[in-house]
N, C-alpha and C positions, 0 to 999 in steps of 0.2 A: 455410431457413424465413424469409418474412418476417416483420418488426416482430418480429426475435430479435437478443438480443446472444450477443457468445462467450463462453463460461466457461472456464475455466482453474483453476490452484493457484499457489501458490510455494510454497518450501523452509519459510516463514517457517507453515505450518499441518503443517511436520514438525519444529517448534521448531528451527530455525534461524537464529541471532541471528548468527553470528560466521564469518569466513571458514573457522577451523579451531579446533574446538572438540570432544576427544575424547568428549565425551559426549552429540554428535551424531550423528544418525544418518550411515552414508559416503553420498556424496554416488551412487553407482552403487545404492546402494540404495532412494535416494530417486526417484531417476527409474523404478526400474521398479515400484515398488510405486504414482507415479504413474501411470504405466499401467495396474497393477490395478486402481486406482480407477475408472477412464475419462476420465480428462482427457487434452488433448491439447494445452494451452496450457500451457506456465511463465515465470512470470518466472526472473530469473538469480539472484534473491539476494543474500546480501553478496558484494561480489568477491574471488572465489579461494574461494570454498566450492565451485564447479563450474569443470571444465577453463578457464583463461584462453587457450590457445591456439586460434581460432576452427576451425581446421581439425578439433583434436581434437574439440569442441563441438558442430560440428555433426554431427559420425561420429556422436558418442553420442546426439545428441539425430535424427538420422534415421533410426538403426538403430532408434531405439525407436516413431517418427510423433509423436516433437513436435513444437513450433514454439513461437519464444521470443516472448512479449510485448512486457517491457519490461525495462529493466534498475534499480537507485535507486542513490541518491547523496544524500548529508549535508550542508546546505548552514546558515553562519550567518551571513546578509548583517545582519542588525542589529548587528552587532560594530563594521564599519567595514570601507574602501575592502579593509582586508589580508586580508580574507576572500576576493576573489573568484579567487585563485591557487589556492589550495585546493579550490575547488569547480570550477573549469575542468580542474586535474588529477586530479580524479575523473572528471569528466565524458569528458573524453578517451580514458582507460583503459576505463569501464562502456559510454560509448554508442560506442565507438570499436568494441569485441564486441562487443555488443547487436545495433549496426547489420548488422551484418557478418551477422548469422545473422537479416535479417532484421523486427528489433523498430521500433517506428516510435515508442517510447513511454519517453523517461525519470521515472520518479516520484522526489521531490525531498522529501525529510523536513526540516524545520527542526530546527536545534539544540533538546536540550531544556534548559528549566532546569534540572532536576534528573535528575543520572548513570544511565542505563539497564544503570550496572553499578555502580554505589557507592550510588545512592540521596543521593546528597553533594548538597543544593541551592549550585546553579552561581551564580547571577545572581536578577536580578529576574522573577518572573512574570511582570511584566504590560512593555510596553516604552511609551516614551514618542513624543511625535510623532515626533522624529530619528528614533527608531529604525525607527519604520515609514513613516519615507522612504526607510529605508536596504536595509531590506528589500525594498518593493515594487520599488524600482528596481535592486537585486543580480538580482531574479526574473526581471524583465522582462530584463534584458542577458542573462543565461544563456539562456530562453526564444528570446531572437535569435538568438542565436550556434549554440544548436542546429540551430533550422530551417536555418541561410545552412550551416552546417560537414557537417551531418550529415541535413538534412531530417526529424528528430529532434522529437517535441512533448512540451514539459514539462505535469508534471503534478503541480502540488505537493499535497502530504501533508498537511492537520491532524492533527494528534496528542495523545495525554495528554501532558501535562506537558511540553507547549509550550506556546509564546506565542499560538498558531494554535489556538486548539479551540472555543472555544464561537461559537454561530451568529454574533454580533455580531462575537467578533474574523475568522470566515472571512468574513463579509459585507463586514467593511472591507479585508481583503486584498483582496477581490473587486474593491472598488471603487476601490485604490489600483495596481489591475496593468492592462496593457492584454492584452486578449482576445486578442490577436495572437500574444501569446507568453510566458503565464501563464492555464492554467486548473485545474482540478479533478482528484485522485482523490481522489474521493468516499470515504472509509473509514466505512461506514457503520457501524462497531463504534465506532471511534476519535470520531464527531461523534455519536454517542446517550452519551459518555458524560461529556459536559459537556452532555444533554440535549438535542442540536439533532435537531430535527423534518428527517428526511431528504428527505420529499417533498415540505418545502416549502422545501429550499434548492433543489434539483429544480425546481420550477417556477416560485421567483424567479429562477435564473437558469439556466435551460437552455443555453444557447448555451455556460456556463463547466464542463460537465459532461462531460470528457474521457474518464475513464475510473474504473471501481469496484474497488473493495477491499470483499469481502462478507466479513462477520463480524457475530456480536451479543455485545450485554455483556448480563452477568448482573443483571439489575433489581435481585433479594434481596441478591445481596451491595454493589451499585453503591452506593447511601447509606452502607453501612458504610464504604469506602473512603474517599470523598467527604470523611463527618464526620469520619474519624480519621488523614485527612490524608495515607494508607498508600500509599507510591511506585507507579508505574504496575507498575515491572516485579516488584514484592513483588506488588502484587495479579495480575499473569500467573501466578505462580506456583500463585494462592488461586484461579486457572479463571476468572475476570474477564472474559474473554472465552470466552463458553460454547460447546459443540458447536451449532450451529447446527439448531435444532427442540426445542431443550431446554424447556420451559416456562419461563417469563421472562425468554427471552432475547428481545431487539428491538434491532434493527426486523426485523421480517418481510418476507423476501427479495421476494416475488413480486409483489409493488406497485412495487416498487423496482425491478426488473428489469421490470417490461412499462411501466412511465412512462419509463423512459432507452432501451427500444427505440424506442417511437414520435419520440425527441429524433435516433437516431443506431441502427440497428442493429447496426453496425459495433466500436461500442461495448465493451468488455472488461470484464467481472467477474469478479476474480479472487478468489477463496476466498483469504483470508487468516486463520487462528486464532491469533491468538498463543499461543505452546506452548512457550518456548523454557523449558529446564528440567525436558521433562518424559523419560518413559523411551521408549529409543527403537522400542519396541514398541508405542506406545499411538497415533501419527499415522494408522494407516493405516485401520486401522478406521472410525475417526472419517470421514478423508477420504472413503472410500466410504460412510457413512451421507449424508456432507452431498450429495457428488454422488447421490444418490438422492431427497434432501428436495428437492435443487434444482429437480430434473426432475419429479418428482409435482407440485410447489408451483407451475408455471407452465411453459407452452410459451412462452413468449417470450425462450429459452434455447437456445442450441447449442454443441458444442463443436469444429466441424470452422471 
């Protein structure tokens, strides 16, 4: 289909946070209820929640007609220089499989302030000039190293309760990374919920618009969170991030998906809900409602 992007899932909208967590769903059952759904795209997930051997990986993933996206990785270059051993040896291990079966895309989450498992505030919210020289410049050498190691394009994450979320701090990463080898997945759940206007970071900088993470936040509960201060991953818990078609959930997918086909058709939207915590009977559902909202709400969508 022209002026269409691909859509996809990952683990992370069948609440999976952790490589091995018994009160997730097994990972052979995520992939074929992915298929029920109708998707055909996955990201990898945390690594070692699905087979790390590529050989295995790909049996399972083309006995079923997947194809893998992308792979993430956790990166805190505003620390200082001793961070970027850590993120290279992730890198190696995630886009070292990733590649292998395929994925042409690492997405790169930044450290959060505050524990996405204790709730413990880590550090400063907000970082200071150094620090976001240390960052832009952590971004950009990984970014490099990808493309030259592995032909691999980063794709970093804003996030809740990181340093990265509201339109001004992603505006200035924007402006502090070079296009070459630092740009965007768009987490359109993740940047409505410091407020940012999606389609118009979208058309300030199209060119930095690499790849989507589709999700909405809950408008009704979103201020409550906000004013009472209540951790990102306490509010996952509270649906924070809503079913997708749910009333006050935003942004509305189908603007957002036919303004980044005409930037790139090529483009990846991957359904991400955060869910992690929930029961593991309730993802699938959901998953095939949204794959079916997607596809009513706009033809500028494919999944092949």
């Amino acid at each position: 289909m022209a002026d269409s992007i691909r859509i996809g899932t990952a683990p992370d909208s069948w609440g999976v946070w952790f490589p091995d967590d018994p009160n997730q769903v097994p990972w052979q059952r995520f992939l074929d209820e992915v298929v029920e759904a109708g998707y055909t795209w996955i990201e990898l997930g945390p690594y070692g929640y699905l087979p790390t051997d590529p050989n295995q990986l790909a049996d399972e993933l083309g006995s079923r007609g997947l194809k893998l996206s992308a792979g993430t990785v956790f990166t805190g270059f505003h620390k200082g220089d001793d961070q970027w051993q850590r993120a290279w040896d992730q890198a190696l291990a995630v886009t070292g499989l990733a590649s292998k079966l395929g994925a042409e895309h690492l997405v790169v989450i930044p450290d959060l302030w505050r524990s996405d498992a204790t709730s413990q505030v880590l550090e400063s919210r907000t970082l200071d000039d150094e620090q976001w020289k240390r960052l832009a410049a952590g971004h950009d050498r990984l970014g490099k190293a990808l493309l030259e190691e592995f032909g691999v394009k980063q794709q970093f994450h804003s996030h809740a309760d990181s340093h990265v979320g509201t339109y001004r701090e992603v505006e200035r990463f924007l402006q502090e990374t070079d296009v070459a080898y630092t740009n965007l997945c768009l987490d359109t759940g993740h940047f409505s919920y410091y407020g940012g206007d999606n389609l118009a970071l979208i058309d300030a900088y199209p060119e930095r618009i690499g790849y989507l993470h589709l999700k909405q936040v809950d408008t009704t509960l979103l201020f409550d969170v906000l004013k009472n201060d209540v951790p990102f991953a306490e509010a996952v818990t509270q649906d924070i991030m809503v079913e997708p078609g749910t009333p006050g959930g935003v942004p509305e997918f189908a603007p957002i998906i036919e303004r980044v086909a005409k930037i790139d058709p090529e483009i990846f939207g991957i359904v991400e809900q955060d869910m992690y915590g929930c029961s593991i009977d309730r993802p699938f559902p959901i998953a095939k409602r949204t794959f079916d909202h997607i596809f009513e709400a706009t033809e500028a969508a494919r999944v092949d």
